[in-house]
N, C-alpha and C positions, 0 to 999 in steps of 0.2 A: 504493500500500500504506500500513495507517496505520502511524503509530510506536507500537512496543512497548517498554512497560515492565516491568520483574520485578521487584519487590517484595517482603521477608521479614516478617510482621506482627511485632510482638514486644511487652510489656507496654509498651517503651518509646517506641512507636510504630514507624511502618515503617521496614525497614533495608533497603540498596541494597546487595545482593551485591558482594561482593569475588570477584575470579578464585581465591582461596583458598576461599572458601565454596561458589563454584557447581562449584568441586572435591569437595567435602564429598559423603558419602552423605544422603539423608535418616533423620529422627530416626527407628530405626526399621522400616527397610525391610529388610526379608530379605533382599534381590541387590544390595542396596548402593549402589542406582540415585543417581548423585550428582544435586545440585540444575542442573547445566546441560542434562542432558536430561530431566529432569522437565520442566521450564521451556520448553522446545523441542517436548515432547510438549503440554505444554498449549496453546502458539500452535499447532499444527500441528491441533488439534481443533477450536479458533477460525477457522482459515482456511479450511478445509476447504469445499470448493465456492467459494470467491472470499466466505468469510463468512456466503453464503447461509441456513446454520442458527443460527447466532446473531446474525444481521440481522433474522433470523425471530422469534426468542425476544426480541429488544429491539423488534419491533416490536407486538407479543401484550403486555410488559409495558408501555409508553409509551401505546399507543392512537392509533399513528402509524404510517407507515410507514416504514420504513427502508431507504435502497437503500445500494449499497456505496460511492458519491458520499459519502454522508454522513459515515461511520467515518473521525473523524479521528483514535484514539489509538485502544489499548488498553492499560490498566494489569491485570496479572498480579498477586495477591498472595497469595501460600503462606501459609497462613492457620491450620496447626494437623497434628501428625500422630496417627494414628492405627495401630490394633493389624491393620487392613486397610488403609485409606484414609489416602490423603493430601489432606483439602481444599484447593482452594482458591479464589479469585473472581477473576472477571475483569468489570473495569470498563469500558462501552464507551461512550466520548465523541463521542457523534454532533453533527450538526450542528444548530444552532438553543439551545446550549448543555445541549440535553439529556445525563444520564447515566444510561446501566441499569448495573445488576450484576445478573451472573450466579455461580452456584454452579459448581462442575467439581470433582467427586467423582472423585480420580483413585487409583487401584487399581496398583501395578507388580508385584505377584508373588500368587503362589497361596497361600493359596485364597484372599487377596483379588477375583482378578479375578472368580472364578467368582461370587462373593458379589457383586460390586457390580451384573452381569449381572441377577439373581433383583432384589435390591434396586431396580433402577430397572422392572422390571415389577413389585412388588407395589404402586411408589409410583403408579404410571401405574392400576393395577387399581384400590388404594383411593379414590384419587381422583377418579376416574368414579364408583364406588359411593357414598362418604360425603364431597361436596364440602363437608359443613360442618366436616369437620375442619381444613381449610387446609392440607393434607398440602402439600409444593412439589411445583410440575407438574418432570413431566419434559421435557426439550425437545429432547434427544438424546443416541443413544450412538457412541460414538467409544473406537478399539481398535487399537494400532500396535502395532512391537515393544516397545515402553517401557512404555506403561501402559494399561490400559482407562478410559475417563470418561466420568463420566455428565453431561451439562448440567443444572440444575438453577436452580430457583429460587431466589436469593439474598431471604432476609429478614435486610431491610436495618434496623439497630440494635435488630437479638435478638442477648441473650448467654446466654452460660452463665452457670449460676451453681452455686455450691456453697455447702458448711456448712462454715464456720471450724473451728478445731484447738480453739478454747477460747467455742465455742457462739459462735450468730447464725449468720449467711451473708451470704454477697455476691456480686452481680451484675460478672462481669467484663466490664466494658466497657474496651475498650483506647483506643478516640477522646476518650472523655470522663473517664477514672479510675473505677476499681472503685468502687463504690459498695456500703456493707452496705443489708440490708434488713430491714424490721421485720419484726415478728415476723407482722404482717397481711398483709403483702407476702409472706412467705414462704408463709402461708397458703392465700392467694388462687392463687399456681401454682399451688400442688398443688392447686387446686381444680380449675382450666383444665385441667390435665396429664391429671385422673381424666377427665373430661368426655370428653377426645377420647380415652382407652381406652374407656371404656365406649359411644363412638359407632365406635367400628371395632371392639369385640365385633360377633363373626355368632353369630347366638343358634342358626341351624341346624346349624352345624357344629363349634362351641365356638371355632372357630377365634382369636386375640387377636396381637397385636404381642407375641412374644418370637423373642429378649430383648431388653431393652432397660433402660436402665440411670442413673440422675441422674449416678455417674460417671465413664458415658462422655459427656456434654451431648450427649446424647439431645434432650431436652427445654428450649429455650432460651427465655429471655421480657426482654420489654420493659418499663420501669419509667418510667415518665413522669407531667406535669402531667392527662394524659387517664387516668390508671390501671396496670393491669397485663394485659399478649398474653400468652400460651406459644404456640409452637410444637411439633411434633414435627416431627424433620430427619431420620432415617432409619426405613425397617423392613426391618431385616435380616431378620426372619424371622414366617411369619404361620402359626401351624398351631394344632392345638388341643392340650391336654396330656395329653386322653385317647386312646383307639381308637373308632371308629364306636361300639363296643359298651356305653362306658359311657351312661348318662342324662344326656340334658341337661341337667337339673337339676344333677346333677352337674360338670359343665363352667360352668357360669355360679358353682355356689359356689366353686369353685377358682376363677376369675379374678377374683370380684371378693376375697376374701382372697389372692388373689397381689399383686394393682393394690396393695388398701390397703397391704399389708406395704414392696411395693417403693419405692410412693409416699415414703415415711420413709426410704428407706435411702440413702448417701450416702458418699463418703468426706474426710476431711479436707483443703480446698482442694483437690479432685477426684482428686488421687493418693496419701493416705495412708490415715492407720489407718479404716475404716468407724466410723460415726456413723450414730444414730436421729436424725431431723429430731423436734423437738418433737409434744407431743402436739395440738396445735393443727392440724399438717398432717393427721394422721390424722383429724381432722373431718372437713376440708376436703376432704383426698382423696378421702373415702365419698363426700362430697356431690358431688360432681366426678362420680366413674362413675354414681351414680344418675344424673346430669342424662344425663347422655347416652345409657346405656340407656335410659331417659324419653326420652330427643329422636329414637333410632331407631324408639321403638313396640316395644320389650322387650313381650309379649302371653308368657301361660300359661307363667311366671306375668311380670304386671306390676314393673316398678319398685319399686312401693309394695309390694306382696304380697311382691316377695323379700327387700325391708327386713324385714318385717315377722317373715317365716321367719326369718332369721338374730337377728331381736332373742329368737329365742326358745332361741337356744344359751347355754348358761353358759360363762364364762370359760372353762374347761378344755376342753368342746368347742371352742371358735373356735382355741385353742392347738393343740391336736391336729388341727385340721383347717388348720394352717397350715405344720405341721414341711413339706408337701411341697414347697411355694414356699419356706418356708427353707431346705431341701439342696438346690432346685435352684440358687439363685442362684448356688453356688461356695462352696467351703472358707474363702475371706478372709473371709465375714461370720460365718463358724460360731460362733467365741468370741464375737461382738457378739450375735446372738440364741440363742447359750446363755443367754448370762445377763437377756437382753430380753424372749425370746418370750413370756413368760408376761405380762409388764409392756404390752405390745404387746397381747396378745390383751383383757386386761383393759382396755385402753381403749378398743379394738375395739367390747365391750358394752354398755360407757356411750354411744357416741357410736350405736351402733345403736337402744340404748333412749331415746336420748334427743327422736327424729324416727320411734319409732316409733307 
């Protein structure tokens, strides 16, 4: 058997449980599930079969085989809580000094679990259909008394990032130190982030990834000497916002003024007061979902045609044709696009008119 380790991530780097802490409930959890049988559920998902399913998933991400000779460790490390989910990754130290990580999206109460279920089939469906989004494969599900989890693809040094209290933003990296990001850098996400909304729009069925949210780090990216990656880490939910009965036409203008709108919104270092991302992201974001409705084959009407449509609404139409995605997102951003949408919509036009 390998040796297991359990792990608490933290800004300050990793922390090694104390018998007080793996007493503790997690941050969070509705039944109170303390960190020792989290931690017992999550080896227990790793073993499962003598390792066989994530012998399998490390041997899919390496390009090697893996047999259970090899597994000489695994490192466990609780990695983040959530309003459903509890992430977190497991490090497996094979032989030949190779190391995979993997993701373990773990669920301990309702309606978490029932969501994490939906969730790991829509990630497995979209990514047969649209493999250019880099959605993470799924690699399996696992479901005891403690928790439900999903195995998942760990993208290895993607962070979250968020919008500062007093403007900029910054990339949290916890191995290397936060890092802020320019104001291009910021851009450029939300460039990538529009890109893979507007490549997992189904233009038959309006159908789009909601909800989904900057923050909850939804949308994670990579800031390095080669550039900037986003990812997208979950889809909780994929449906359209209309009924069969509305026009398509209709469904494609509400997601891409949902996308742009959403694309800007933020909250202060991820848990405070909501913030507009600059107007620079609102470029970048438009430019993002066209590419990718563009890289699907968006047809009747084209890409270009629906730019072209929308560059021909005034301010006030794009405004009014946005209140619907601003009550949906939730009552915490309502005072922030009382006072915005109009300012938002107004840029919306410029930047429509400006490529059209």
């Amino acid at each position: 058997m390998p040796r297991t380790t359990h792990l608490i991530a933290s800004p300050w780097g990793d922390l090694t449980p104390t018998a007080e802490a793996l007493a503790a409930p997690l941050e969070g959890c509705a039944n109170q599930t303390p960190y020792a049988r989290y931690f017992a559920a999550l080896s227990a998902c790793l073993a499962a079969d003598a390792y066989a399913p994530a012998l399998a998933a490390a041997a899919e991400l390496c390009g090697a085989p893996a047999e259970p000779g090899d597994l000489a460790e695994v490192v466990i490390r609780a990695e983040k809580h959530g309003a459903l989910y509890h992430p977190a990754s497991a490090e497996l130290h094979l032989s030949g000094g190779r190391r995979v990580r993997l993701g373990l999206l773990a669920a301990t109460a309702e309606p978490g679990r029932a969501a994490l279920a939906e969730e790991a089939r829509l990630l497995a469906m979209l990514g047969r259909r649209r493999p250019g989004a880099n959605l993470p494969r799924v690699f399996g599900f696992y479901e005891d008394e403690t928790a439900a989890i999903a195995v998942v693809e760990w993208f290895g040094d993607f962070h979250e990032f968020h919008a500062g209290a007093d403007g900029g933003a910054t990339l949290w990296d916890y191995a290397r130190g936060n890092r802020e990001l320019s104001a291009g850098q910021l851009a450029d996400i939300c460039r990538r982030a529009g890109r893979i909304l507007g490549l997992l729009f189904d233009p038959a069925s309006g159908a789009r990834v909601a909800p989904w949210r900057h923050a909850a780090g939804d949308f994670i990216a990579r800031v390095d000497e080669s550039g900037v990656s986003v990812r997208l880490t979950t889809v909780r939910g994929y449906r359209p916002a209309f009924d069969s009965s509305a026009p398509p036409l209709a469904a494609l203008v509400h997601f891409v003024l949902e996308s742009a709108l959403y694309l800007r919104l933020d909250r202060a270092e991820g848990t405070g007061q909501p913030v507009l991302l600059p107007e620079d992201c609102l470029a970048a974001g438009l430019e993002g979902i066209m590419e990718g409705l563009e890289e699907q084959g968006l047809a009747d009407p084209s890409a270009g045609e629906l730019r072209a449509l929308l560059a021909t609404f005034e301010p006030e139409e794009l405004a009014a044709a946005s209140v619907g995605p601003a009550e949906e997102i939730g009552e915490l951003y309502a005072p922030l696009l009382a006072r915005s949408l109009g300012l938002h919509a107004l840029g919306l036009s410029g930047a429509l008119a400006a490529k059209s």
